[in-house]
DOVEXVO-570888 format. One record per residue (C-alpha): residue number from 1; residue in one letter; x, y, z. Coordinates in Angstrom, 3 decimals. Last residue first. Layout:
<nodes>
- NUM_A_X_Y_Z
...
</nodes>
This chain:
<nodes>
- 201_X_3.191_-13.993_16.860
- 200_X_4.301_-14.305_13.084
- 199_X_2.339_-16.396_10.021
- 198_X_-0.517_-14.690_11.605
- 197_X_-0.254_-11.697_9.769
- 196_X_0.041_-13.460_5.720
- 195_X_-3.387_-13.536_4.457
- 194_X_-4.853_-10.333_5.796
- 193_X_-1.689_-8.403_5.323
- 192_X_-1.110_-9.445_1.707
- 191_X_-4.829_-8.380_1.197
- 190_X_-4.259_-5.301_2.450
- 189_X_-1.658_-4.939_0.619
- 188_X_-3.438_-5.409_-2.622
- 187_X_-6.201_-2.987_-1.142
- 186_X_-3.512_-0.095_-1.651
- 185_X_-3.216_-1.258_-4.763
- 184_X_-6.833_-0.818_-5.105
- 183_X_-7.605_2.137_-4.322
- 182_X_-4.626_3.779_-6.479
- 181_X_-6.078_2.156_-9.352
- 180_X_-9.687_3.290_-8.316
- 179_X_-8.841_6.935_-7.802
- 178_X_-6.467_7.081_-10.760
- 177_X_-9.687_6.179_-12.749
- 176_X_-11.917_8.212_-10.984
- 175_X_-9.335_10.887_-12.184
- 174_X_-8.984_10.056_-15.502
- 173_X_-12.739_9.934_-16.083
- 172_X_-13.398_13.165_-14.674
- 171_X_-10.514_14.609_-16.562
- 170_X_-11.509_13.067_-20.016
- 169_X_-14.882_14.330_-19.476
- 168_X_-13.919_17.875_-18.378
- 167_X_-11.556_17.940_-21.868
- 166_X_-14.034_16.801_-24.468
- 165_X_-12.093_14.690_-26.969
- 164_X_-14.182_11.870_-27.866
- 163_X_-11.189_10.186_-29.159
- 162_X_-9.321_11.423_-26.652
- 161_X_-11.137_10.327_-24.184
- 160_X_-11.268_6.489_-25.773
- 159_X_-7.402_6.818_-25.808
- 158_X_-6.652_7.418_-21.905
- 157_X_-9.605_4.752_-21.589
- 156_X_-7.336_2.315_-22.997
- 155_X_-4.210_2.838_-22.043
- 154_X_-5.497_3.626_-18.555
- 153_X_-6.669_-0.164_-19.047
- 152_X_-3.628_-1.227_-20.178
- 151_X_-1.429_0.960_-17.833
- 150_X_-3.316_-0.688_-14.670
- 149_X_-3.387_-4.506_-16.104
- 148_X_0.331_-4.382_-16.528
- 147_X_0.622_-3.148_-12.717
- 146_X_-1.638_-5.340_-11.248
- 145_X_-0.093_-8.399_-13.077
- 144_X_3.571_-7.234_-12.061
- 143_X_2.027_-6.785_-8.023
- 142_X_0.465_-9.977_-7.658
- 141_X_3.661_-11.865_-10.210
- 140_X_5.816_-10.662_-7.057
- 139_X_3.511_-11.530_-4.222
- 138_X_2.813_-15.073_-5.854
- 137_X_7.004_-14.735_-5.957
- 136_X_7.320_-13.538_-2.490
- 135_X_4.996_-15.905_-0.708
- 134_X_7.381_-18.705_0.210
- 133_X_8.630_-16.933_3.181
- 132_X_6.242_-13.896_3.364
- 131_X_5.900_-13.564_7.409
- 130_X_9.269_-14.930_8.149
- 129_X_10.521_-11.466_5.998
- 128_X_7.912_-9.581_8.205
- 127_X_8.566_-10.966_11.589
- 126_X_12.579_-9.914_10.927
- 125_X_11.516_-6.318_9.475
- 124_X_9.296_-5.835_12.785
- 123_X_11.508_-7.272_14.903
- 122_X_14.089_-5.164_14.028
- 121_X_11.279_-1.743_14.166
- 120_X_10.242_-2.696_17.525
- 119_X_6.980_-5.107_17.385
- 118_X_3.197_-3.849_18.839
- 117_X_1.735_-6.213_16.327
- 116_X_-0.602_-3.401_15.016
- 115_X_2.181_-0.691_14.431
- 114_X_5.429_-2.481_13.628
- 113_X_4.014_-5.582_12.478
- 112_X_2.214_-2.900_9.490
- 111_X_5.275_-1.282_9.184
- 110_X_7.179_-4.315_8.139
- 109_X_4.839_-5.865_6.209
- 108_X_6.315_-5.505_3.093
- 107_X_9.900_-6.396_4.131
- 106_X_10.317_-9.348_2.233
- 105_X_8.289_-7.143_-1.402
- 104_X_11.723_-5.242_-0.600
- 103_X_14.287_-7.389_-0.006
- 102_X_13.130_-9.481_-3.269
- 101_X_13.275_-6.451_-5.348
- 100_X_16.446_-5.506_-4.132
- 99_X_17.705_-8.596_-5.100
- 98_X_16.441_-8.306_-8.666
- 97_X_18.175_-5.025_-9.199
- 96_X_21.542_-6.498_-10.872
- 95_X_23.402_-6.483_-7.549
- 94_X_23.354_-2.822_-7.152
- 93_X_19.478_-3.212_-5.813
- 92_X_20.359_-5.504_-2.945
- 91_X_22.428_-1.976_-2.056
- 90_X_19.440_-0.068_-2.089
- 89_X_17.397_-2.195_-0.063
- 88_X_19.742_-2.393_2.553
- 87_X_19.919_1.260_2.852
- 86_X_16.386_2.030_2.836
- 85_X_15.569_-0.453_5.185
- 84_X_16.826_0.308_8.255
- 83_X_16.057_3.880_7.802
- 82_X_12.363_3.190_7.095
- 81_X_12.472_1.130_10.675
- 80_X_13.864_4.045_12.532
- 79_X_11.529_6.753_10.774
- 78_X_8.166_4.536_11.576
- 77_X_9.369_4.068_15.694
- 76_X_10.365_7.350_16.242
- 75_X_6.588_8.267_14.766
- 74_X_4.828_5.714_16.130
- 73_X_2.939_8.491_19.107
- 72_X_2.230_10.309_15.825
- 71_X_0.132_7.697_13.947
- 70_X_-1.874_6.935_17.414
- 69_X_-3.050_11.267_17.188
- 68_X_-5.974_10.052_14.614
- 67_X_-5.414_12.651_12.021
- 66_X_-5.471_10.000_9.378
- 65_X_-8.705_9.127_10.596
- 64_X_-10.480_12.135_8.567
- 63_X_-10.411_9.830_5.336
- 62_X_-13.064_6.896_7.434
- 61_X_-12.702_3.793_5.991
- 60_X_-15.257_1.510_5.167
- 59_X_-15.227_-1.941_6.870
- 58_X_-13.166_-4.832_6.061
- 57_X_-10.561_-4.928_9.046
- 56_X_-8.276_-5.161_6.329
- 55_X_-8.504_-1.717_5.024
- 54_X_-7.684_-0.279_8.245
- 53_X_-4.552_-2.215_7.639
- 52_X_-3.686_-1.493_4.394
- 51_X_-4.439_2.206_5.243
- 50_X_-1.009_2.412_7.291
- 49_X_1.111_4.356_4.646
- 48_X_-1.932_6.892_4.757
- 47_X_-1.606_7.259_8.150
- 46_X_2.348_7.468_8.580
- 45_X_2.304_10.525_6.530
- 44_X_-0.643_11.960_8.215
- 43_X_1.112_11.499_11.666
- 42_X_4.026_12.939_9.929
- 41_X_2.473_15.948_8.017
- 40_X_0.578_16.793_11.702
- 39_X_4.416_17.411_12.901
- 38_X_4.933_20.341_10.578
- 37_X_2.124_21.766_8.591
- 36_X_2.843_21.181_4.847
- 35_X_1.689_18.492_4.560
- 34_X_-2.136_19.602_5.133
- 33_X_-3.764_19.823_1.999
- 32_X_-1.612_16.866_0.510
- 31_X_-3.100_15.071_3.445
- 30_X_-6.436_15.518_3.309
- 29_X_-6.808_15.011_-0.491
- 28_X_-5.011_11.691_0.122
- 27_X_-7.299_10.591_2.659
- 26_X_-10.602_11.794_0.447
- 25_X_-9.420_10.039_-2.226
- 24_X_-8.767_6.926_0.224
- 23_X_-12.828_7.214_1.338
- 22_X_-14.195_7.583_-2.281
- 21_X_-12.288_4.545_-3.275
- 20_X_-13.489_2.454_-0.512
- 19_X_-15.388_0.281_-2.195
- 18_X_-13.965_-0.013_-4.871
- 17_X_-10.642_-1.069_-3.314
- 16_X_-12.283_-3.884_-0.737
- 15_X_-13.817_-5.842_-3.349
- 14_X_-11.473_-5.645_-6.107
- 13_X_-8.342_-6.211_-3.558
- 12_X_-10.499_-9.176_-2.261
- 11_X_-10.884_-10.771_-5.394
- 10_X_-7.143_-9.667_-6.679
- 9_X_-6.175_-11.352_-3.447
- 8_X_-7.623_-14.718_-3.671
- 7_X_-6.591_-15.325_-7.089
- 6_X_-2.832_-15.143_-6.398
- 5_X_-3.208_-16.855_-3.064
- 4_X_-0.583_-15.773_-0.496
- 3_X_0.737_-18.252_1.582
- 2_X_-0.417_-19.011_5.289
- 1_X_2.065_-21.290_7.550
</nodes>
């Protein structure tokens, strides 16, 4: 069975985040542009929670695929399995948070078995908890090291524009840097993916 490698995925999340910033920037902008039109919102909103895989594949991505008409025919499919978690997850969280956390980083995967393994939305939870046995806490310390590292270095750019204090650079260089951050978490699953799919048939 495949385990996550802690150095292994901050490579590829580097590699595969910048360089497809400019092409998740462009998803998002799509998509808060058009959430607002019924039944489109939901293919969209499906979309952009299925970049990891895309991402995987290794190639650029293209922004105007989240209209691709496959995120709507999962629809039923995407609601049912985000109900089944939500509750569980929520009351793993009552017991002193830390069990929610585990539920959730277990069911990681789910919607990615659920659209590219072809798996109903139990077997899609069940394949991704199997999937990340013995992963969770490289997963875990993945995501806590991402997220330290992201404040710090907003923390630091955040005060080098204000120390220069020109308001259209601090913006530009905010938002490139909220474009890269967000890039690359979403590459962090799609590292997760790439190491841990075939750990299920």
């Amino acid at each position: 069975m495949n385990k996550v490698s802690f150095r292994l995925t901050f490579a590829e999340a580097l590699e595969i985040g910048v360089k497809n910033a400019p092409s998740i920037i462009g998803c998002v902008v799509l998509w808060l542009l058009t959430i607002w039109v019924p039944y489109i919102n939901v293919g969209t909103t499906i979309a952009i929670n299925m970049l990891p895989i895309e991402l995987a594949k290794g190639g650029v991505i293209s922004p105007l695929g989240i209209f691709d008409e496959k995120y709507r025919k999962y629809m039923g499919d995407f609601l049912i399995t985000t109900g089944l978690m939500i509750i569980p997850v929520f009351i793993a969280s009552l017991f002193m948070i830390v069990p929610g956390i585990v539920l959730s980083i277990a069911w990681s995967l789910a919607y990615f078995f659920l659209f590219e393994k072809k798996k109903n939305p139990m077997q899609a939870i069940s394949a991704s908890n199997e999937a990340t046995y013995g992963s969770k806490w490289t997963m875990f310390f993945v995501l806590l090291a991402f997220v330290v590292a992201a404040y710090v270095i907003a923390g630091i750019f955040a005060w080098i524009c204000a120390a220069i204090d020109v308001g259209f650079i601090t913006f530009v260089v905010l938002l490139a840097l909220v474009a890269v951050i967000m890039s690359i978490s979403l590459a962090i699953n799609a590292s997760f993916w790439r190491q841990l799919k075939d750990n299920v048939q």
